[in-house]
FINURO-63800 format. One record per residue (C-alpha): residue in one letter; x, z, y. Coordinates in steps of 0.001 Angstrom, whole numbers, plus 500000, padded with zeros to 6 digits. Each point is the difference from the previous one (the first is absolute). Example, Ala and Ser with C-alpha at 12.3 -4.5 7.8 and 13.67 -1.06 7.14 Angstrom:
a512300507800495500 s501370499340503440 
This chain:
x490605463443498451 x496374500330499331 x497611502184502151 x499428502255496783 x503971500472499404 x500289500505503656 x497371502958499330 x501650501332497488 x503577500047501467 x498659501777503324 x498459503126497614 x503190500617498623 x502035499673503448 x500504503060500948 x500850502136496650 x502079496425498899 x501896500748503499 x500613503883499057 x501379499195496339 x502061497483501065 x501951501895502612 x499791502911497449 x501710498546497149 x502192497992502486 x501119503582501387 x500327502133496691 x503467498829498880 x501304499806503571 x498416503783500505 x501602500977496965 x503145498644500636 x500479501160503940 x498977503998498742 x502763499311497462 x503128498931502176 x498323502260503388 x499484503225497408 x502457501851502591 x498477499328502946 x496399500519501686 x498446496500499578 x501026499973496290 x498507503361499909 x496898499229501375 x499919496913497918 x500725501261496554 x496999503137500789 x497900498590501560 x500066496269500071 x500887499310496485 x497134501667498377 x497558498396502615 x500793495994499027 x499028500222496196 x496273501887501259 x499306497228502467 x500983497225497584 x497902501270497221 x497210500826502136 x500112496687501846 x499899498150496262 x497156502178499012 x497685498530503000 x501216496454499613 x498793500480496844 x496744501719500732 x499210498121502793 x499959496654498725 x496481500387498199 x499314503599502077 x500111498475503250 x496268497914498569 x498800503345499248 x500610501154503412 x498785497217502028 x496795500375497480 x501321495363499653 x500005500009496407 x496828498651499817 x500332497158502182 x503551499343497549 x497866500196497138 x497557497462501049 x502346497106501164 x499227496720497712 x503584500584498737 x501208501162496759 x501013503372499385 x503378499089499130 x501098498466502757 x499126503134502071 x501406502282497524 x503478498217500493 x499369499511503982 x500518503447499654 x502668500408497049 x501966497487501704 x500743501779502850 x500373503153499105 x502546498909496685 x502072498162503294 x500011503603502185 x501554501961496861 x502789497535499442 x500917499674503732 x500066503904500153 x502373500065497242 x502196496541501705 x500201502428503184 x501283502490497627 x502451498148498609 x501171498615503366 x500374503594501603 x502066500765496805 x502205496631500062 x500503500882504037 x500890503906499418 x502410498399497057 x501527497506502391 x500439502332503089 x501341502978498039 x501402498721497264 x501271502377497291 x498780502893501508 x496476498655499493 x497521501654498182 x498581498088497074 x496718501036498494 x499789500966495931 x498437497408497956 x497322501544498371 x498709501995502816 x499580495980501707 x498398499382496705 x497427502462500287 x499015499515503232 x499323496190499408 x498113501292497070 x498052502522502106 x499380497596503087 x498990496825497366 x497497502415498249 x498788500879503579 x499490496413500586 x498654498618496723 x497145503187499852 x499018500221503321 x497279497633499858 x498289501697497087 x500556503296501645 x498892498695503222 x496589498438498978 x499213503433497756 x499875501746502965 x498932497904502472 x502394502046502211 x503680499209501720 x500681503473499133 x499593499893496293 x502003496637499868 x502823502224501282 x499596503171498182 x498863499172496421 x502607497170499453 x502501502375500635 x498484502973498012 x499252497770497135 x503693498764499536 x501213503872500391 x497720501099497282 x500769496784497788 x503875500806500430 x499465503957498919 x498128498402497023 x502662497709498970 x502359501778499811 x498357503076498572 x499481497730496855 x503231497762500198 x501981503739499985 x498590501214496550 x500930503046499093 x503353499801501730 x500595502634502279 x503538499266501321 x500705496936502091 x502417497853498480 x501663496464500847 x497387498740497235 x497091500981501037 x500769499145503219 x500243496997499261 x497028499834498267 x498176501427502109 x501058497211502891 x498738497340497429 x496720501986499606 x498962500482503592 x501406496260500518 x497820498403497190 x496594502234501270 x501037498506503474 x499667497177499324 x496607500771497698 x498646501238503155 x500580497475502082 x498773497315497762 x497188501934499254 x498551501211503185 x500790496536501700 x497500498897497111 x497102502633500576 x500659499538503702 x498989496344499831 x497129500644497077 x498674502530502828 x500075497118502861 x498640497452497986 x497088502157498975 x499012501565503281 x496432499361501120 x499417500835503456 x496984502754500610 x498524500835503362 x501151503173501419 x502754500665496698 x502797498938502198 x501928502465502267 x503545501459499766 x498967503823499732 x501504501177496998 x496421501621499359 x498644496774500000 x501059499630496616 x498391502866498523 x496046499809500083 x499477502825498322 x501272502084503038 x498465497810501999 x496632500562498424 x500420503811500245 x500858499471503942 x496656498271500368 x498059503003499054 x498595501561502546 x501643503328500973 x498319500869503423 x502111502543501972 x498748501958502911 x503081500730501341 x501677497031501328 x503339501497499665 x499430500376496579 x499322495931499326 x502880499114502472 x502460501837497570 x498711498874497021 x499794496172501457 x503757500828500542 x501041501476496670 x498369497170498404 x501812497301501941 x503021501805499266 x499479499602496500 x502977497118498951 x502110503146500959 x498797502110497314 x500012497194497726 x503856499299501079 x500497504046498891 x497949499206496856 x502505497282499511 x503034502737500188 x498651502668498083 x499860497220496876 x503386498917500892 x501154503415500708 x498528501151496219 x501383497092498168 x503040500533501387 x500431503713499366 x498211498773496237 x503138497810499529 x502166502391500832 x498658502282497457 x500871497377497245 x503249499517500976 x501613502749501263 x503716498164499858 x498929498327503140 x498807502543502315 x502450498976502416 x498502496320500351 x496325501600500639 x501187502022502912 x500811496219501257 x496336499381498890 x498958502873501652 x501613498856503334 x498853496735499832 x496257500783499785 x500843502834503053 x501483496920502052 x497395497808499778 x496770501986499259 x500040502453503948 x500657497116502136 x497233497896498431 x498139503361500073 x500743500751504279 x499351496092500329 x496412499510498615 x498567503521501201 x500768499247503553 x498347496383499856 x497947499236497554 x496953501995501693 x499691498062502941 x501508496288497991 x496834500472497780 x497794500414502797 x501781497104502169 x499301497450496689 x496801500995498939 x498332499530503348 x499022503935500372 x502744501063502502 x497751498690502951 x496870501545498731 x501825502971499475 x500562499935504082 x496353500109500674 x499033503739497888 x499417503277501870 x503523500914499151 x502272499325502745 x503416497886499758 x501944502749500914 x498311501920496928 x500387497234497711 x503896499145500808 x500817504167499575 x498080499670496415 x501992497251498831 x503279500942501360 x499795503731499154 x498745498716496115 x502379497199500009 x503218502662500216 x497810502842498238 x500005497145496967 x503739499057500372 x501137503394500238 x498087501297496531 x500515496806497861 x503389498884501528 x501845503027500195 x498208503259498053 x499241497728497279 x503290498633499219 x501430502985500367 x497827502063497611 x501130496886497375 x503448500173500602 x500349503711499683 x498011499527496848 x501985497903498811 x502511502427500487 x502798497970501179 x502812501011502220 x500228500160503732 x503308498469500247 x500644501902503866 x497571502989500823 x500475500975503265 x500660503250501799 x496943499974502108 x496985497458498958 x499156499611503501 x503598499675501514 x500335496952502088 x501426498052497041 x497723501561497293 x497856497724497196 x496768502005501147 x500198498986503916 x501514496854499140 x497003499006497793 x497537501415502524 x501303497816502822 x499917496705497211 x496698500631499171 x498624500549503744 x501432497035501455 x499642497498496852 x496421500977500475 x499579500245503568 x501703496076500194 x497547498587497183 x497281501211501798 x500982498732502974 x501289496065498489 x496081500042498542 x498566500734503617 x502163497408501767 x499997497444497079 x496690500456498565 x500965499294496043 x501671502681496871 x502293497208499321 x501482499166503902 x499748503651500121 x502245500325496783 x502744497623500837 x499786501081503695 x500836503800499170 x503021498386497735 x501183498442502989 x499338502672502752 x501363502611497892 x503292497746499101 x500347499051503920 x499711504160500394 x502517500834497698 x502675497442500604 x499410499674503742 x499934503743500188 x503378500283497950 x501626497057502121 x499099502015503236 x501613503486498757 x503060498052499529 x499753497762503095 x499857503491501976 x503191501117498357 x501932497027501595 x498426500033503291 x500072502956501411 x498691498826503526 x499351503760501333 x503216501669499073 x500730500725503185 x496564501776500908 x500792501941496426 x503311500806501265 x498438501187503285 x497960502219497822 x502253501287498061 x501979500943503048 x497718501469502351 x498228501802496937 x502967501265497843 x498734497986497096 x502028499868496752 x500619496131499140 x498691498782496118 x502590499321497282 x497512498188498235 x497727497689502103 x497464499405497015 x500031504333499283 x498751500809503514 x496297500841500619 x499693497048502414 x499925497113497616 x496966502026497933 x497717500824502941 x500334496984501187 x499263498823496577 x497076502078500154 x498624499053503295 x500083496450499383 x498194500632496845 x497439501898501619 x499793497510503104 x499525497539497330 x497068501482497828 x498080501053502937 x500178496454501384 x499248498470496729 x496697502356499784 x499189499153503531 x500539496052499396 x497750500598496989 x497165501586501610 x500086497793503054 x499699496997498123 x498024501674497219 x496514498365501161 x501196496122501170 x502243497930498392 x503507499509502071 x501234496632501255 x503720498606498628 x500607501126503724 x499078503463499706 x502014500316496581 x503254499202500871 x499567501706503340 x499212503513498095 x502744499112497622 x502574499599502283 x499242503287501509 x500305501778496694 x503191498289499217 x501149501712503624 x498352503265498994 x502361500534497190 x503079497995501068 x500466501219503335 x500307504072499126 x501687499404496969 x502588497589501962 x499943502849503203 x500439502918497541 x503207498672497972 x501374498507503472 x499531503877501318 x501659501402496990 x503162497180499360 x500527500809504216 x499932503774499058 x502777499867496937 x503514499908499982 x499697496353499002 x499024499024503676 x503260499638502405 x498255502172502713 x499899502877497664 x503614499145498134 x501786499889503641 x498834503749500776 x501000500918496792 x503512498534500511 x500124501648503127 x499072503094498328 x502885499635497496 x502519498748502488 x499191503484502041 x500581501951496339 x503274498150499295 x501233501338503627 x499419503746499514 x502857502027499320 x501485500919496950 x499599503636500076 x496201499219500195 x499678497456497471 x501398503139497547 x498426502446501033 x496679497966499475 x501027498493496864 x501213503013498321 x497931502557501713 x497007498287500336 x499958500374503253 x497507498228501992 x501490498116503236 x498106500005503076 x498644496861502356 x501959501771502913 x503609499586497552 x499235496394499246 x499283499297503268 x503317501535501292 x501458496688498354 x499213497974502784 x498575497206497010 x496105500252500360 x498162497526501725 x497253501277502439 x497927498518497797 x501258501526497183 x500338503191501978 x496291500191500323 x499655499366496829 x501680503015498645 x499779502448502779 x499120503594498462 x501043498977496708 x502086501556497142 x502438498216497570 x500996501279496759 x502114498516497021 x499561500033496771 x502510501743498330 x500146497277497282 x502319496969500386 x499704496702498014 x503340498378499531 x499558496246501120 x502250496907498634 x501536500365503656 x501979502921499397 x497582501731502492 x497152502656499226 x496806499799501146 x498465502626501443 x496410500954500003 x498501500813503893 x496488501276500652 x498946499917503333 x497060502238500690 x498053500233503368 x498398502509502117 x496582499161498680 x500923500586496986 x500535495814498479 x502899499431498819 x501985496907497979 x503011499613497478 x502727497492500561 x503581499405499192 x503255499011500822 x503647499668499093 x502187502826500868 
């Protein structure tokens, strides 16, 4: 292998590594969330999981794309490429080449992890529909034939990953806009011609844009100082207007505006939706038979334009500085660090939360389509509105702190990805290891004793598992910040970076892990809990008959002192219920035993009390 191919295969490591294990994973994910549907894991998978693997693989495509001619850009290399005595197409396919060999191994893993979930699971293996494959080789080829023209437009990594991707949606709403006609109801025919329509301008594209991608190569002509991967580097108009002088006495006033105008790919990005947005709501105008499918379109854009929104506004402020050479000046001003890292921070998440949350909501309920599942309370612990605000916070809050310890928008990009995927899973895995544990039952059981504590009946519907949710959230942001600013003004070793990582990973794991451990130890699930509860029903079982009645049919609540005149309580389970009141429910389920079960609540002196059950 050459030196150059060696080059090029060592860009594309690291998303090549993430799309492989991606599309690997996806029919295996799919598959396990299907035949575990009843049981946590499968849960956990199917929500949570499930969605996740399609993201990563597309966004791990886009930057193998993007970086293969980006990655010049951002090195500031493509003039030394440009000058080589070799022809310009042999470096135009020393870079084809490799990237053409990434996509088809991606899709070889894919059809690996779907020939291994076939063999393993056999019929109960979840096959994927034909012409949903179909399109997603046509989106990922058109991703891969245009990103080169795309990518040397605007001299920017970033723009090789958005407007590839943007271009294709607005081609597809095009196509079949005009391959409908005046049809307004979806039949087998014109679905059919519309697959042949978006196949054939596929294909177009591809052909077309591989074309202008090369005529772009061959004709570039390197100019000093017209290289750099800022998106704003590619328009000089701006860039004339920013060299105008605009003198500021207040220094606070020129910081912000130095900010807002490094933030600008973000407003571009909203630009980007608003015309997507429009079209969209334009083309649902025209054909009002498929209002249905637009809603999809609608939540399509919604999926992928916030993310991309919370990822750039937290690092693309300090990546610009880091690659244009300015971030160390910018260390030297009368402005102090500390003021600096509040001003980007504080507009980083000021930026996310207006463009990638008030904006898309404003468009959605303009585009007046349904909330499928409003909520009681918006800021419940399960609402949309908190659940947004606590997406938004820590997308941001990690991208600004992957561009502080790995210097680049890219790394920072594919480094949130990760981070955020370890988070998620890893937090998910730990809520479930904690439920199997249960390590501290007997301290909980101490508790519950000494403290006439009513046991859960459902560990996950407890308070415990959500503040300890919330406190390793909070744990986690803080430390993230303080990371960030510590390391805001030097650049941190490989040491230093796995070293803070590995204490965020124990920042989240270890309450999440403690709170479910607390709460599966505290339920009836955990055999501390059930014995006292047994005990407690082995004591009813005993009383006399003339009781039971009475407090059956009267209501009648029976007293700890006539319980423990059985001689069937524990002293454990005598200190447990000393002071406390028993009453049945008048209502009796008949059980396939031929025995009713009757209804007991047990409520004590401090006023807690807890429902259970037992046969008669």
């Amino acid at each position: 292998m050459t030196p150059r191919a060696k080059k090029e295969f060592r860009v594309l490591l690291l998303p090549w590594s993430v799309a492989i294990l991606a599309a690997f994973s996806m029919p295996i994910v799919t598959t396990l969330a299907v035949r575990m549907h009843r049981q946590y894991v499968g849960w956990f998978l199917q929500k949570r999981v499930e969605p996740l693997v399609p993201v990563c693989l597309l966004v791990a495509c886009l930057a193998m794309a993007a970086l293969s001619f980006g990655i010049e850009y951002h090195h500031r290399t493509f003039g030394l490429i440009l000058v080589q005595p070799v022809e310009r197409c042999r470096i135009w396919w020393s870079k084809m080449l490799p990237l053409i060999g990434a996509f088809i191994s991606v899709g070889l893993a894919f059809i690996a992890g779907q020939s291994l979930a076939e063999a393993v699971w056999g019929n109960s293996f979840e096959s994927w529909d034909g012409n949903s494959l179909l399109g997603v080789v046509a989106l990922l080829a058109g991703v891969m034939c245009s990103s080169a023209f795309w990518t040397l437009l605007s001299r920017s990594i970033i723009g090789g990953m958005v407007l590839p991707l943007a271009m294709q949606a607005l081609l597809a709403g095009i196509i079949t806009w005009f391959a409908s006609g005046t049809s307004v109801v979806l039949t087998e025919e014109l679905e059919s011609r519309l697959f042949t329509a978006l196949g054939a301008g596929a294909v177009i594209y591809c052909v077309l844009f591989s074309y202008l991608g090369w005529r772009k190569f061959s004709r570039l002509q390197w100019r000093e100082g017209s290289i750099g991967e800022s998106v704003l580097a590619a328009l000089p108009k701006l860039r004339v207007k920013e060299s105008q002088p605009a003198a500021s006495r207040n220094p606070w006033a020129g910081l912000l505006r130095k900010e807002l105008r490094l933030h600008r790919p973000v407003f571009y990005l909203t630009a980007l939706f608003v015309v997507c947005w429009l079209a969209a709501l334009g083309l649902r105008a025209l054909l009002p038979a498929w209002e249905a499918r637009f809603y999809g379109v609608f939540g399509v854009i919604l999926v992928i334009y916030p993310p991309l929104a919370w990822l750039l506004s937290g690092c693309i402020s300090l990546g610009e500085e880091k690659q244009l050479g300015t971030w160390g000046w910018h260390m030297t001003l009368p402005v102090s660090g500390v003021r600096q890292w509040a001003v980007k921070i504080s507009l980083a998440l000021l930026i996310a939360l207006t463009l990638g949350i008030l904006m898309p909501a404003l468009a959605w309920l303009i585009a007046r389509a349904p909330i499928y599942q409003k909520p009681v309370s918006w800021w419940a612990i399960d609402s949309p509105a908190l659940l947004a605000l606590l997406a938004v916070v820590f997308v941001t809050v990690l991208s600004f702190w992957s561009v502080t310890m790995f210097g680049t928008v890219v790394r920072a990009v594919l480094f949130t990805f990760l981070g955020a995927g370890i988070f998620l899973f890893g937090g998910g895995m730990m809520l479930g290891i904690g439920q199997e544990t249960r390590i501290l039952q007997g301290f909980c059981r101490w508790l519950i004793v000494e403290f006439q504590l009513p046991p859960y009946n459902n560990p996950f519907s407890g308070g415990i598992i959500a503040a300890g949710s919330f406190l390793g959230l909070s744990l986690l942001l803080v430390l993230l910040l303080r990371q960030s600013y510590v390391h805001f003004r030097r650049e941190p070793s490989r040491g230093v970076i796995i070293r803070c990582s590995l204490i965020l990973v124990l920042s989240l794991f270890l309450p999440l892990w403690l709170s479910s451990d607390i709460s599966s130890s505290s339920s009836f699930y955990s055999p501390e809990i059930r014995s006292l509860q047994a005990n407690l029903s082995e004591a009813i079982i005993k009383l006399p008959a003339s009781i039971k009645e009475d407090a059956v049919e009267k209501s009648r609540p029976v007293s700890f002192e006539e319980i423990d005149r059985t001689g069937m309580l524990y002293p454990e389970t005598r200190r447990w219920l000393r002071g406390a009141s028993i009453r049945f429910n008048q209502r009796i389920i008949y059980s396939p035993q031929d025995r009713p079960l009757v209804l007991v609540m047990v409520t004590f002196p401090n006023g807690r009390h807890f429902g259970t059950s037992f046969y008669w």
